[in-house]
C-alpha positions in Angstrom: 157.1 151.4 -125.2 154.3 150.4 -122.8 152.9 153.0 -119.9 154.1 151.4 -117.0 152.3 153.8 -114.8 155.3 154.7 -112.4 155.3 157.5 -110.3 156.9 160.4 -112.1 156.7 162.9 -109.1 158.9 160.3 -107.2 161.8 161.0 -109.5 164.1 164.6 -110.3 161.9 166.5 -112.7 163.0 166.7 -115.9 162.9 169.6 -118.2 161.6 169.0 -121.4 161.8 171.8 -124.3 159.4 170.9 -127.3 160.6 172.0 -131.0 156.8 172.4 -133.1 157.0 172.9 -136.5 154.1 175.1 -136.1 152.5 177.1 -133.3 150.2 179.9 -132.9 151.7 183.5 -133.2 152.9 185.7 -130.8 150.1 188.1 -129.3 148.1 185.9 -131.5 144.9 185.5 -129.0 142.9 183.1 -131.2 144.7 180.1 -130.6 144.1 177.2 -133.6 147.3 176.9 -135.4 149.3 174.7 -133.1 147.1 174.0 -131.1 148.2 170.6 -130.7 151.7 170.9 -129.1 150.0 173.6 -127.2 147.8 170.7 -125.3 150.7 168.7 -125.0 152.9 171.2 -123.0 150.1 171.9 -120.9 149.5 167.9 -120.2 153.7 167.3 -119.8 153.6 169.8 -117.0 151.7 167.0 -114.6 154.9 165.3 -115.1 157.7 167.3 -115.5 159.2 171.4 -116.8 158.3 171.8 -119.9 159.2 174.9 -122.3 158.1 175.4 -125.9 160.8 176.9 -128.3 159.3 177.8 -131.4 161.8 179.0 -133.8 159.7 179.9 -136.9 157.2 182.9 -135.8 157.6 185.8 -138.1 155.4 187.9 -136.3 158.3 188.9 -134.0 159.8 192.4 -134.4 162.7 191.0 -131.8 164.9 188.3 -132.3 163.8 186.6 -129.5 161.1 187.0 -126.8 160.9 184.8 -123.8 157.1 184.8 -121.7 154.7 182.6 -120.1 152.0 182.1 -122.5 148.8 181.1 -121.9 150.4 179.0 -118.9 153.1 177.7 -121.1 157.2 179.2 -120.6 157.6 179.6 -124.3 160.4 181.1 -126.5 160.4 182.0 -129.9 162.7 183.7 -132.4 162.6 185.6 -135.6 162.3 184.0 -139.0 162.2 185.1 -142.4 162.1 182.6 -145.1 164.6 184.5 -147.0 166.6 185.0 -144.3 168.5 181.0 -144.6 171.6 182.2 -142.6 170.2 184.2 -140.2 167.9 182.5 -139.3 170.3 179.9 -138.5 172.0 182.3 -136.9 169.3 182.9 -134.7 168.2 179.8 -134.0 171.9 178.9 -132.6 171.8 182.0 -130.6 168.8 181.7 -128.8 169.5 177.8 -128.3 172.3 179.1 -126.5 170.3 181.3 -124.2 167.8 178.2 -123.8 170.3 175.9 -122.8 172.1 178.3 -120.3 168.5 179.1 -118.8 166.3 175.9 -118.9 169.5 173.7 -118.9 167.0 170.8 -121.2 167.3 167.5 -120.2 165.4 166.5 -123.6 164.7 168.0 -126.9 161.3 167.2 -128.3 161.1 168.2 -131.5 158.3 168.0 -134.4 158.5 166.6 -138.0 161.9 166.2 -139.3 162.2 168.1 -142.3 160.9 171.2 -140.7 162.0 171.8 -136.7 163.9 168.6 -137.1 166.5 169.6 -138.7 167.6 172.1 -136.1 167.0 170.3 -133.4 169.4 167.5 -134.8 172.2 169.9 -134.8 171.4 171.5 -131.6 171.1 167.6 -129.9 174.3 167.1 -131.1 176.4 170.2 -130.9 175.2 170.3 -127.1 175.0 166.5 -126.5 171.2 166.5 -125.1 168.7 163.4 -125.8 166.6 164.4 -129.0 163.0 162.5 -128.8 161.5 163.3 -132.4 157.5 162.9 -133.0 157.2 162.7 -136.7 153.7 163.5 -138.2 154.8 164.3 -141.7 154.0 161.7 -144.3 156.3 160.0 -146.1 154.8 161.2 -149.6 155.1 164.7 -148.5 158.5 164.9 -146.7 160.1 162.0 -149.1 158.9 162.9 -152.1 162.3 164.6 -153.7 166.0 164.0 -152.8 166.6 167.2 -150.5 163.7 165.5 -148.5 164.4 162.3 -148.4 168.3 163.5 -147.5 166.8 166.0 -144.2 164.7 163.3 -143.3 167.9 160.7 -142.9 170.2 163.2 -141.4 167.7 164.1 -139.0 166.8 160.3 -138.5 170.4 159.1 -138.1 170.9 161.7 -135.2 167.5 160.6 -132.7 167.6 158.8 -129.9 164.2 158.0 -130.3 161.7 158.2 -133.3 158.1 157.9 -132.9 155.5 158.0 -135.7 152.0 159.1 -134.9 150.1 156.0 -136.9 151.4 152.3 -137.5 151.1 153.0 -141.3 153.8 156.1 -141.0 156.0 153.7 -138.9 155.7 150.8 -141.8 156.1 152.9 -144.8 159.2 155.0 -142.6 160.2 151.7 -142.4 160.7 150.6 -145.6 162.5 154.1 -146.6 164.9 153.6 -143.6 165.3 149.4 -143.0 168.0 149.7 -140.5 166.8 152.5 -138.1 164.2 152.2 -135.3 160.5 153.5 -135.6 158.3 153.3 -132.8 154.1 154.1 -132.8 153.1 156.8 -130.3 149.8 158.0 -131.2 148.8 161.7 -131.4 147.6 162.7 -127.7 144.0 163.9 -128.0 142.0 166.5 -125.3 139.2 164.5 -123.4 135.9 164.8 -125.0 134.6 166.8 -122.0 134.8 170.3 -123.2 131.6 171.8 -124.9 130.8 175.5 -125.6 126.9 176.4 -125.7 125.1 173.3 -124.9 122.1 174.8 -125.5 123.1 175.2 -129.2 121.5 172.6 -131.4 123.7 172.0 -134.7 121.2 169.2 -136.0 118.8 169.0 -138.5 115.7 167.3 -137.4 114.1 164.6 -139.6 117.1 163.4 -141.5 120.6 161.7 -141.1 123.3 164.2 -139.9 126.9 163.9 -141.1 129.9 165.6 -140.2 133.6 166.1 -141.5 136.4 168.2 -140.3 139.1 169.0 -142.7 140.9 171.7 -143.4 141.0 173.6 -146.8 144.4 174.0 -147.0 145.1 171.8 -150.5 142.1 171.5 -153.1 142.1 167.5 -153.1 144.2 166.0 -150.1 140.9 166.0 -148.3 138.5 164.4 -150.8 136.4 166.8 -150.8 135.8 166.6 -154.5 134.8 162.9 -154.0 132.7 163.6 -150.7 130.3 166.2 -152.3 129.3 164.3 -155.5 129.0 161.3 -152.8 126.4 163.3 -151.1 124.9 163.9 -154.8 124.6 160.6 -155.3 122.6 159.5 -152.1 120.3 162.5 -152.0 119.2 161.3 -155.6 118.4 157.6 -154.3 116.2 159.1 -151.8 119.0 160.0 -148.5 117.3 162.0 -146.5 120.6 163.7 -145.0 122.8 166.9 -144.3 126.6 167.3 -144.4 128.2 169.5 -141.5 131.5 170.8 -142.5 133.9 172.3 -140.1 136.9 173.7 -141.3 138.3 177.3 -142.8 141.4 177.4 -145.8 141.9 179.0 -148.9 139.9 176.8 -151.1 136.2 176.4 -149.0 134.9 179.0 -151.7 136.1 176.9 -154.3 133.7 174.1 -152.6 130.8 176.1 -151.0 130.8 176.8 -155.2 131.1 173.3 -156.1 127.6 172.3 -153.7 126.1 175.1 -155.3 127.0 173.8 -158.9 125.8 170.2 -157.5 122.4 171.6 -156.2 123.1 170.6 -152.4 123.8 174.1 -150.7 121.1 173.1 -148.3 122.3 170.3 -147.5 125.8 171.4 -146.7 126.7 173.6 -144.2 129.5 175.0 -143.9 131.1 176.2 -140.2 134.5 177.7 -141.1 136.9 177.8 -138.4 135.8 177.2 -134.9 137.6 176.7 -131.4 137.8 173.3 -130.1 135.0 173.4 -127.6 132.8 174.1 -130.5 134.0 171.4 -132.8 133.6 168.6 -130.4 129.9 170.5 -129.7 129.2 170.2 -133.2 130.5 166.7 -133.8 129.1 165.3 -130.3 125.4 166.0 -132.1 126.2 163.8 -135.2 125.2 160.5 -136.0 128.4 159.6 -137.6 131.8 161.0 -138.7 133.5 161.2 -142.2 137.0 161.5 -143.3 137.4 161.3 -147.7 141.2 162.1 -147.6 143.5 161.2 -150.5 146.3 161.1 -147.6 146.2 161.1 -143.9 149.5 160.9 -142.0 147.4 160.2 -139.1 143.8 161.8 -138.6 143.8 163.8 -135.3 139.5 164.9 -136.3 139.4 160.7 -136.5 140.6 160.2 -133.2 138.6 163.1 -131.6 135.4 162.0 -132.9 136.0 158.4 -131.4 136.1 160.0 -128.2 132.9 161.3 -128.7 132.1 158.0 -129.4 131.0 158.3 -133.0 130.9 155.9 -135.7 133.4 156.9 -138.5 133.5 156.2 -142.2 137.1 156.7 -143.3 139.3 156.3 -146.9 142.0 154.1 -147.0 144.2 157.3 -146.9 146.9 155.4 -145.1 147.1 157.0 -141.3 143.5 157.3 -140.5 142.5 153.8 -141.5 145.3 152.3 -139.3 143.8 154.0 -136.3 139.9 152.4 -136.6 138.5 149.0 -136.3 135.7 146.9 -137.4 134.0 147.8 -134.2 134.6 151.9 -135.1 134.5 152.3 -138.4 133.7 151.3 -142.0 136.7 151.6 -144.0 136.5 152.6 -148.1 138.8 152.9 -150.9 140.1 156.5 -151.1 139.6 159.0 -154.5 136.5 157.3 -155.3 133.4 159.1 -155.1 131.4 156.3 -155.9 133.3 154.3 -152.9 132.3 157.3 -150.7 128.4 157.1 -152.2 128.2 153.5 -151.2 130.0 153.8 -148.0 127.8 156.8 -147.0 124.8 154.4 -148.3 126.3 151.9 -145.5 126.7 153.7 -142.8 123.4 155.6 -142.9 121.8 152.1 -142.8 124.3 150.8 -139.9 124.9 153.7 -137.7 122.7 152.8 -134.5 124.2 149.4 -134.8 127.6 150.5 -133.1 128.4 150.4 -129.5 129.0 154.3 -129.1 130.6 153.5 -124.9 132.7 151.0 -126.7 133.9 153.3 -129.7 134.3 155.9 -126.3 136.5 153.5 -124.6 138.1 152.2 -127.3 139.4 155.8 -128.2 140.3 156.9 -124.5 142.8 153.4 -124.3 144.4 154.4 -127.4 144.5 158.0 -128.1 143.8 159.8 -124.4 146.4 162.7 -124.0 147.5 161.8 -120.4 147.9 158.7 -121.4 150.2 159.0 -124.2 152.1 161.7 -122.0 153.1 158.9 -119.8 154.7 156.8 -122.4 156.3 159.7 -123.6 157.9 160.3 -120.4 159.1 156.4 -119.6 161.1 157.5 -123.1 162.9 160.7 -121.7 163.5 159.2 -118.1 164.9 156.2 -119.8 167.0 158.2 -122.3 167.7 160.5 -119.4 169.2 157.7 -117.5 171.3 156.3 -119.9 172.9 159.4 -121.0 173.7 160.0 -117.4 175.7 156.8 -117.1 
């Protein structure tokens, strides 16, 4: 649905409550997980009331807190995976203090087969709009019948669907042929916030490279194709260094797997890091990678676009959708001799791109305000026509 660029502050505010999947913890201060529906609350209140109900935090001692955090009125409740029933329970009861309180014109909830699911009920049982943003690929949440079954039921009850990347909308698409899939993209922060500036993350004399990817699966990002990719350019004579950012379970099993490969220098390895740091680190790059086996969409892809970097991307399915010619080189995923030669590629090409045009290209498409305003022509226009 196109931004029309209307007025929103002419209109009756509308109260939005947003369903995430997942969300930073309560009396968490380090705010990482979830910190992408976080953004987007804080960016919806230009337009309208927003609230956040997060109904999976099983940090809480209480069945349900209600604060402002970190600017944003948010409510959570208690959840224990072995709890099924009550946490059903729960989740019904403090809808039902929600509703009463924030009266929601809109539920916006997150992924199908996790908050989804809920919020389909909830839409229903209380007849209120549900907008769903679904960022879960189709490999993942489809891949067995109890999925694929959530996924439809969910589905069958929104008033609107969008997918975060044209390739989730096709393959969605093909699953579910006579229901309605839309592309909004992920909103992304302006690449204007920067921690130290004074902190140089390059290494002089050679080609710097930089990847963000979590290390939350050992393969889905590629990281066992990327680093013997590295190998194989250092040993034709590369002169160049791999930044890594990212934390998980398995970076040991990779910081290892350099060391094995003889390129421990040449890989560094950042862990976690706040976002004013990543885009500090990335900003100082001469180009971006992403080696994923599978990319729903590739939120790290858009954000380094913004910083107007060059990107060298696997045909993982979301990311490569979101490039083009102009951005990116594209290569064929789980190949680490595709990576080698694309790495190769870009090395040679890098200073040939138009960085302000990768910049602008990026802040069209991806920009968070932006994408906030198509997202509220959708709720106005559902809000209107459930009003009639």
């Amino acid at each position: 649905m196109a931004d029309t660029g209307k007025d929103y502050g002419e209109r009756r505010k509308l109260n939005i409550l947003i369903m995430p999947s997942w969300y930073f913890s309560y009396r968490r201060d380090n705010v990482t997980t979830g910190i992408f529906h976080y953004e987007q609350a804080v960016d919806f209140q230009k337009y309208c009331n927003v609230a956040v109900y997060y109904p999976f935090d099983r940090t809480l001692e209480e069945e349900m807190v209600r604060h402002e955090d970190r600017g944003v009125f948010t409510y959570r409740s208690q959840f224990h995976p072995k709890e099924r029933l009550r946490n059903r329970v729960r989740i019904f009861r403090s809808f039902r203090k929600i509703r009463k309180e924030f009266q929601p014109d809109i539920i916006f909830a997150h992924v199908a087969v996790e908050a989804g699911k809920y919020a389909a009920f909830l839409s229903r049982f209380y007849h209120i709009p549900l907008v769903l943003m679904e960022h879960s690929s189709t490999e993942v949440s489809l891949a067995g019948k109890v999925g694929y079954y959530i996924s439809k039921y969910v589905y069958e009850r929104c008033d609107y669907i969008a997918c975060c990347s044209e390739n989730l909308k096709n393959n969605l698409q093909q699953f579910f042929p006579k229901l309605q899939f839309d592309v909004v993209y992920n909103g992304i922060q302006p690449a204007d916030i920067v921690s130290d500036k004074s902190q140089n993350y390059r290494v002089e004399g050679v080609t710097n490279i930089v990847i963000v990817g979590l290390f939350y699966s050992i393969d889905i990002k590629g990281y066992q194709f990327l680093l013997p990719a590295m190998r194989q350019i250092l040993d034709k004579g590369c002169s160049a260094v791999l930044h890594i950012i990212g934390d998980g379970e398995y970076r040991e099993h990779y910081m290892q797997m350099a060391k094995e490969l003889g390129i421990e220098k040449e890989c560094i390895f950042y862990g976690d890091c706040p976002r004013d740091k990543v885009y500090e680190i990335v900003s100082q790059m001469d180009f971006f990678v992403s080696s994923s086996i599978l990319e729903c969409s590739g939120v790290s892809v858009q954000e380094a676009m913004l910083l107007g970097k060059p990107v060298l991307v696997t045909k993982s399915g979301g990311a490569n959708s979101l490039v083009t010619n102009d951005t990116a080189i594209v290569v064929d995923k789980g190949s680490t001799q595709a990576l080698a030669d694309g790495l190769e590629e870009m090395i040679r090409k890098y200073k040939e791109f138009d960085t302000a045009a990768i910049k602008e290209y990026a802040e069209n498409k991806f920009e968070i305000s932006h994408i906030s305003r198509q997202y509220m022509q959708i709720f106005y226009d559902l809000a209107c026509k459930d009003s009639k």
